[in-house]
Kinemage of the C-alpha trace (Angstrom):
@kinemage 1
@onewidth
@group {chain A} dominant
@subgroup {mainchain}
@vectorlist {calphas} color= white
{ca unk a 1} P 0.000 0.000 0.000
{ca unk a 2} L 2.607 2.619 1.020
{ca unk a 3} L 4.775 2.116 -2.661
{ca unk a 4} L 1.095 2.310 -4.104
{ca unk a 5} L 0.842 5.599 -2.698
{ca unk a 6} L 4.333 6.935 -3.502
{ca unk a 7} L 3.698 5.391 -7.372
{ca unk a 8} L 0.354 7.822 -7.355
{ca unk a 9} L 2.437 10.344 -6.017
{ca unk a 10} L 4.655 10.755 -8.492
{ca unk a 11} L 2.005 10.029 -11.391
{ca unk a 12} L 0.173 13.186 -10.438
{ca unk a 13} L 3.540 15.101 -10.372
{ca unk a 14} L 4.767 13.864 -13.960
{ca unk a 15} L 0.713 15.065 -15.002
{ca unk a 16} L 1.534 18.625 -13.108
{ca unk a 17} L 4.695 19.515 -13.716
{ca unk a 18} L 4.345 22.976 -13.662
{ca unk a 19} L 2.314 25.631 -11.102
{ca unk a 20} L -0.394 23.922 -9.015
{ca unk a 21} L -3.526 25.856 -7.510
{ca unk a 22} L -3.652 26.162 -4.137
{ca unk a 23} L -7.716 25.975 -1.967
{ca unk a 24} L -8.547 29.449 -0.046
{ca unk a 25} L -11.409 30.911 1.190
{ca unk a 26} L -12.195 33.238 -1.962
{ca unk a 27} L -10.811 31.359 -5.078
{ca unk a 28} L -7.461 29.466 -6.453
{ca unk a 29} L -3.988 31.240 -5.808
{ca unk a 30} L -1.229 29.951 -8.475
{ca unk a 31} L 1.583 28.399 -6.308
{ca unk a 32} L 4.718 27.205 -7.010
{ca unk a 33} L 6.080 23.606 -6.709
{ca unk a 34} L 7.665 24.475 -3.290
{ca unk a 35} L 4.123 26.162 -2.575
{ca unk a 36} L 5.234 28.913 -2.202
{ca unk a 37} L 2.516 31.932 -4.170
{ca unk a 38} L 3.225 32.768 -7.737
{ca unk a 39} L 3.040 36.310 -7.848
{ca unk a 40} L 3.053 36.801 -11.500
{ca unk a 41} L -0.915 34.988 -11.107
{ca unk a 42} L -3.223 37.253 -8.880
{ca unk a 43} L -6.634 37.121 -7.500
{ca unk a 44} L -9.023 40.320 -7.463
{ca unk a 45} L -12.825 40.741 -6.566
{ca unk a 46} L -15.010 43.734 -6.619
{ca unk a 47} L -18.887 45.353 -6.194
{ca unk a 48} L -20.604 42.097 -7.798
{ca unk a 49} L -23.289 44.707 -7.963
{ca unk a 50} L -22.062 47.581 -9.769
{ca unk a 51} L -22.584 47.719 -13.209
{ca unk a 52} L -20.857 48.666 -15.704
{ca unk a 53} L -18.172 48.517 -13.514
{ca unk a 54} L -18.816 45.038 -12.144
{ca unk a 55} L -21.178 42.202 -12.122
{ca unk a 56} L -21.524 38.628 -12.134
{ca unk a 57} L -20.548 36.468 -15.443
{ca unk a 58} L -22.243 34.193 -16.696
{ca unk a 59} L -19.913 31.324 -15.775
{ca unk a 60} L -20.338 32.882 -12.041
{ca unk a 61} L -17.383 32.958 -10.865
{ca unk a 62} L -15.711 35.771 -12.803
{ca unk a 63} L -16.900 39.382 -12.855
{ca unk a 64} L -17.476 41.057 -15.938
{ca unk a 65} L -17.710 45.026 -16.614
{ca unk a 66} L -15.072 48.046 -17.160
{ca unk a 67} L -13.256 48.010 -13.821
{ca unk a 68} L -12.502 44.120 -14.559
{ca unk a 69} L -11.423 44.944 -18.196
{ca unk a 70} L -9.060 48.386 -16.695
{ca unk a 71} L -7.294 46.017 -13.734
{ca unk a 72} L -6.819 42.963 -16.691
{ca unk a 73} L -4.919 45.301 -18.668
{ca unk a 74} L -3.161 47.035 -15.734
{ca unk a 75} L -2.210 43.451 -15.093
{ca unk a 76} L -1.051 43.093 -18.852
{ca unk a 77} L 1.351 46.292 -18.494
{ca unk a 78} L 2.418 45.032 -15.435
{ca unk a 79} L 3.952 41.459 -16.155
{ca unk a 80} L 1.060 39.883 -14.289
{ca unk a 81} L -1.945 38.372 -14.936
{ca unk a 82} L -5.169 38.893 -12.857
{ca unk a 83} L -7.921 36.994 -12.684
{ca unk a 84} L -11.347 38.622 -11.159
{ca unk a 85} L -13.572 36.288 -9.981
{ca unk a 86} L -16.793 36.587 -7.709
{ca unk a 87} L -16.203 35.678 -4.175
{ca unk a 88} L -19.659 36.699 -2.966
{ca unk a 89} L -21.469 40.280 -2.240
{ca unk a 90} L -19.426 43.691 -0.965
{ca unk a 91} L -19.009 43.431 2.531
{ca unk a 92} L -17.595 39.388 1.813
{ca unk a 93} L -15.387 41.153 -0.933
{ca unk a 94} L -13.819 43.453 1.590
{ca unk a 95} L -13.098 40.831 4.458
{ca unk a 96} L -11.559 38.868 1.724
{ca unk a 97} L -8.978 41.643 1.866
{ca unk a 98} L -8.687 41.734 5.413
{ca unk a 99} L -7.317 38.031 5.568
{ca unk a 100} L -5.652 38.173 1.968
{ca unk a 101} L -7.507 35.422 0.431
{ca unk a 102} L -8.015 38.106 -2.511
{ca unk a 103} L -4.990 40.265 -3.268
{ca unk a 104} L -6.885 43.147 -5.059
{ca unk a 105} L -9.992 45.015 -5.385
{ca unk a 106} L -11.051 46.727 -8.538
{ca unk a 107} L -12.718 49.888 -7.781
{ca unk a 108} L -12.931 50.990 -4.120
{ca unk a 109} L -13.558 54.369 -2.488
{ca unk a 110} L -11.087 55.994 -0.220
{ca unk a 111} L -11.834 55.416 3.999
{ca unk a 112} L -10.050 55.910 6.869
{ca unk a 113} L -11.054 52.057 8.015
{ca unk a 114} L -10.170 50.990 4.871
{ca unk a 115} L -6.373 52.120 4.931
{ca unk a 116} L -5.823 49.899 7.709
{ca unk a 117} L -6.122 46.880 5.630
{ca unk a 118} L -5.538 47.788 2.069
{ca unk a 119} L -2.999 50.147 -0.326
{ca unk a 120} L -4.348 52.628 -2.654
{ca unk a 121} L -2.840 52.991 -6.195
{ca unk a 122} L -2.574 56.168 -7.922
{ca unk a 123} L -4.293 57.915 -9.260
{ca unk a 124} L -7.799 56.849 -9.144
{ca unk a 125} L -9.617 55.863 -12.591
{ca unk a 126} L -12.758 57.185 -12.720
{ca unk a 127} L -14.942 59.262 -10.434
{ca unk a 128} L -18.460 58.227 -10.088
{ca unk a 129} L -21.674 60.409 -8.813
{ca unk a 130} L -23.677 59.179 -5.605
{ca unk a 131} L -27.228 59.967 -5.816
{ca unk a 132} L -30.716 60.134 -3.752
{ca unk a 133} L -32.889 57.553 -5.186
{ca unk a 134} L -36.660 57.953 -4.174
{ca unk a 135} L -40.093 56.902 -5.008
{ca unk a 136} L -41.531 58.920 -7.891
{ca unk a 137} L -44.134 60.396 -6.275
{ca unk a 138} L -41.775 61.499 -3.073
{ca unk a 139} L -40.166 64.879 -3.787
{ca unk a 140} L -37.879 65.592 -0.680
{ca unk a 141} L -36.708 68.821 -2.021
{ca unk a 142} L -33.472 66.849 -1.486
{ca unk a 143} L -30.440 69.745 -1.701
{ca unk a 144} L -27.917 68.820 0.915
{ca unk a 145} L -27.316 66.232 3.408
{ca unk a 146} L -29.163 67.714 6.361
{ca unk a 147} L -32.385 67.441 4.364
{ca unk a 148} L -32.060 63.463 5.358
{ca unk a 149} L -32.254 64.108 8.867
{ca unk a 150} L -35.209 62.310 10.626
{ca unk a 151} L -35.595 60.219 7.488
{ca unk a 152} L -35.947 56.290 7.243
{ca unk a 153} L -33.146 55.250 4.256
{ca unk a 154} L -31.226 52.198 2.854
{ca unk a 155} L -27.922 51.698 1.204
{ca unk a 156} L -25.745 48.464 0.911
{ca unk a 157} L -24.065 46.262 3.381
{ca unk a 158} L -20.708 47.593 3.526
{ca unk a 159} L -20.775 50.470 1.346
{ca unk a 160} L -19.434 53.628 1.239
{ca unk a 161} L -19.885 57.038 -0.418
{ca unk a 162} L -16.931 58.710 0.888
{ca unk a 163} L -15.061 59.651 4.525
{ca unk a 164} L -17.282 62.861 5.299
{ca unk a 165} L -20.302 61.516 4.379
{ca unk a 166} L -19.905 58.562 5.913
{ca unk a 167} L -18.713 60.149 9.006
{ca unk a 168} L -21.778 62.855 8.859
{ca unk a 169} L -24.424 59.464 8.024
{ca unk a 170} L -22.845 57.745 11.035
{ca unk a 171} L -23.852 60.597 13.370
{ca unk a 172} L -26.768 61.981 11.981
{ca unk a 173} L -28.965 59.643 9.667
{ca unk a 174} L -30.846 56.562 9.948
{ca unk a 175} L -29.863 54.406 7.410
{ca unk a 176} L -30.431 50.406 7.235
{ca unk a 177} L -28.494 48.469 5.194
{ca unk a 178} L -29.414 45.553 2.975
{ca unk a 179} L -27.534 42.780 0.946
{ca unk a 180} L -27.527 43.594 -2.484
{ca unk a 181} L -28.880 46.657 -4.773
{ca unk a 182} L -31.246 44.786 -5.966
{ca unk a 183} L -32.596 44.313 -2.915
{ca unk a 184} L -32.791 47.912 -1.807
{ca unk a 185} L -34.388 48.931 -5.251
{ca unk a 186} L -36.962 47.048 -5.063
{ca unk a 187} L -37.639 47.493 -1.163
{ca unk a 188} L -37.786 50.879 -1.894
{ca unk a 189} L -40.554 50.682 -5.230
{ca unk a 190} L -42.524 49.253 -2.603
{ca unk a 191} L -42.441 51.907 0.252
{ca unk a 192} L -40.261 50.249 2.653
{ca unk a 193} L -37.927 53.112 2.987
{ca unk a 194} L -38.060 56.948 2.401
{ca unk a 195} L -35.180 56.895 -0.130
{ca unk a 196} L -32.120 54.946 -0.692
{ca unk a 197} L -28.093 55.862 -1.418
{ca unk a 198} L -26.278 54.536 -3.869
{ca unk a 199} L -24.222 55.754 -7.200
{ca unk a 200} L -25.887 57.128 -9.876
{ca unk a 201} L -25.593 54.950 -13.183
{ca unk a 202} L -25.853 51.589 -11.542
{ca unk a 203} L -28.840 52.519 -9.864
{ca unk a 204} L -30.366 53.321 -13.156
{ca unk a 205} L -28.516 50.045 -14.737
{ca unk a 206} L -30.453 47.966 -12.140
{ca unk a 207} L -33.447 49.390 -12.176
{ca unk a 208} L -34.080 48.829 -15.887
{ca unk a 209} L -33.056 45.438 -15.571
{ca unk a 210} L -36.280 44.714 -12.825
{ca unk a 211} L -38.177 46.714 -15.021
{ca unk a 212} L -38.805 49.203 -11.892
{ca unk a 213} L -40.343 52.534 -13.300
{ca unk a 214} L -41.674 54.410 -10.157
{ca unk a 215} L -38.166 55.503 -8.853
{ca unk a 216} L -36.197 58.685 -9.145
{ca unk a 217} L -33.349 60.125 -8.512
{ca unk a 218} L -31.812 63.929 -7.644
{ca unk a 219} L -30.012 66.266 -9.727
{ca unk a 220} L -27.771 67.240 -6.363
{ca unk a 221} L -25.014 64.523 -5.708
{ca unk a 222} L -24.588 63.560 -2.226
{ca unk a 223} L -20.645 62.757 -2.757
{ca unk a 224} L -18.643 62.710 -6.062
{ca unk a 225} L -15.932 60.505 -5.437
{ca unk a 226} L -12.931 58.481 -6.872
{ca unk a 227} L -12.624 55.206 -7.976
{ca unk a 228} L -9.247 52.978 -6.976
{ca unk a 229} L -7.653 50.239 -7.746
{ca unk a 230} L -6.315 48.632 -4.474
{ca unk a 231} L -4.098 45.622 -2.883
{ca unk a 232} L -4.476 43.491 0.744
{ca unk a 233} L -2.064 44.211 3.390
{ca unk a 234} L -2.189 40.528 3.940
{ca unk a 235} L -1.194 39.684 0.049
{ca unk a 236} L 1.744 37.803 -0.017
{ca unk a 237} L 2.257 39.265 -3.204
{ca unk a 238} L 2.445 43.077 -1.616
{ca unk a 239} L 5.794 43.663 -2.396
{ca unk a 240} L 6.972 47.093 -3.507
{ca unk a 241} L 8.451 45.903 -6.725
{ca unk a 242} L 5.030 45.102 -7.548
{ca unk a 243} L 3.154 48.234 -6.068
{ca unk a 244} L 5.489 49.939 -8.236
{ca unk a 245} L 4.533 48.319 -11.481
{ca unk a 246} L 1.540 48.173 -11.149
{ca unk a 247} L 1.555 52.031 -9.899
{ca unk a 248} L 3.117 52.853 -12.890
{ca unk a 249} L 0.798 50.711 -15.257
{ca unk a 250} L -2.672 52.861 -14.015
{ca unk a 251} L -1.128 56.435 -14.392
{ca unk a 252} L -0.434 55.256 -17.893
{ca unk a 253} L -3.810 54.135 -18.369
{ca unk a 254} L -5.189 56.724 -16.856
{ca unk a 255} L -3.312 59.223 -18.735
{ca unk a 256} L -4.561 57.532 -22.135
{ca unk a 257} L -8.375 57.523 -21.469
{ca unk a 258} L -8.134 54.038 -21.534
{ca unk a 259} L -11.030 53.833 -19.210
{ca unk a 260} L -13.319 55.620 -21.976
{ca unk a 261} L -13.631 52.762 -24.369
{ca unk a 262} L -13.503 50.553 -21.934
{ca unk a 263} L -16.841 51.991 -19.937
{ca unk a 264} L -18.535 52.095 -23.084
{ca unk a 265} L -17.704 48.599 -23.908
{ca unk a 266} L -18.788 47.905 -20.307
{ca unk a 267} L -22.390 49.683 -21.538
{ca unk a 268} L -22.909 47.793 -24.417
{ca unk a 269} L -21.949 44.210 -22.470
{ca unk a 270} L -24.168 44.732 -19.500
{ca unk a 271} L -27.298 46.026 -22.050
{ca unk a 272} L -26.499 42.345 -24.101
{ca unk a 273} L -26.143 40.377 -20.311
{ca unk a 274} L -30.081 41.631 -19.228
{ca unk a 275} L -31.849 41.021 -22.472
């Protein structure tokens, strides 16, 4: 029995000779024979909810949309590939990061609480528009964030629109928070909240796809903010050779438009996924 097992040994070696994949909590890290990580393979997750940015494939367990094509090709430029796959909704993204069974996230707003657990790469590539979404029939006059005082609203698990908003929501608004978008849209269509937070175009992205007509939204932003590309503290592959190249790989995207073509792609993509 024991040379039987030392002959099957060796059979699966001589079949995988080269990198093996490696079981963790959020996907399949590349390791070397010594199994030790191969950091020219990474893993990255994101917003499963965020078109066109992000959402779900239709294999389910990659994301497809803009911010996945922008960190592929950041990869590309970088002498890395990176694979984004779905690991589950927002707030299971983010503690993915916290233990480092994902080493990147593509397309996360800038937090204090954040910083302690992930690095920010420069400079951000794209800036996105949160918004007040409402029933149609509900005007709140909505103008600036006091206006939401004494207000029942929703938003998703985990999210966040930004340090002083977050900051000024955390000590002066009630605000429940619910799994997905999806959920939150359609809680809100039927009166279960007085309005609901989230970005602008994938509110509208969403609610097209559910076919939900009796929802608005407000011409005054509550936060404009910045979208980045980010890496776990806990990565083994955090090194600063590869901050660097991968630093080095967005400005130059960034400084081509790249992001352009590829959010319009990420338009047309999502439209084809919902019909």
């Amino acid at each position: 029995m024991r040379w039987a097992i030392i002959l099957l040994g060796a059979m699966v070696w001589v079949l995988v000779p080269g990198a093996v994949r490696a079981h963790d909590k959020a996907g399949h890290f590349v390791t070397s024979a010594d199994e030790t990580r191969d950091c020219a393979h990474l893993l990255a997750s994101g917003n499963p909810d965020y078109p066109p940015y992000l959402w779900r494939a239709k294999d389910g367990r990659r994301l497809d949309g803009a911010a996945a094509d922008f960190l592929k090709r950041v990869g590309e430029l970088a002498g890395v590939e990176i694979e984004v796959i779905h690991t589950g909704n927002w707030g299971r993204v983010q503690q993915n990061m916290r233990d480092g069974s994902i080493d990147m996230i593509a397309g996360a707003f800038l937090t204090t609480p954040r910083l302690e657990y992930m690095d920010y790469f420069y400079p951000p590539f794209q800036r996105t528009r949160t918004v007040i979404w409402t029933e149609s029939h509900l005007d709140l006059r909505y103008s600036q964030w006091s206006d939401l005082v004494g207000l029942e609203g929703l938003t998703v698990i985990n999210n966040s629109f930004g340090q002083t908003f977050d900051t000024y929501a955390d000590e002066n608004l009630t605000i429940r928070e619910v799994p997905s978008l999806d959920q939150g849209l359609k809680m809100l269509s039927h009166n279960r909240a007085e309005y609901l937070i989230y970005e602008e175009f994938p509110g509208k992205a969403y609610a097209a796809r559910e076919n939900i007509t009796n929802l608005r939204s407000y011409p005054v932003a509550v936060s404009e903010e910045s979208l980045y590309l980010t890496m776990s503290h806990n990565s083994e592959c955090n090194t600063a050779s590869l901050r660097g190249r991968i630093s080095k790989a967005v400005f130059k995207l960034v400084s081509d438009g790249a992001m352009d073509d590829m959010l319009e792609a990420g338009i047309k993509r999502w439209g084809e996924n919902t019909n």
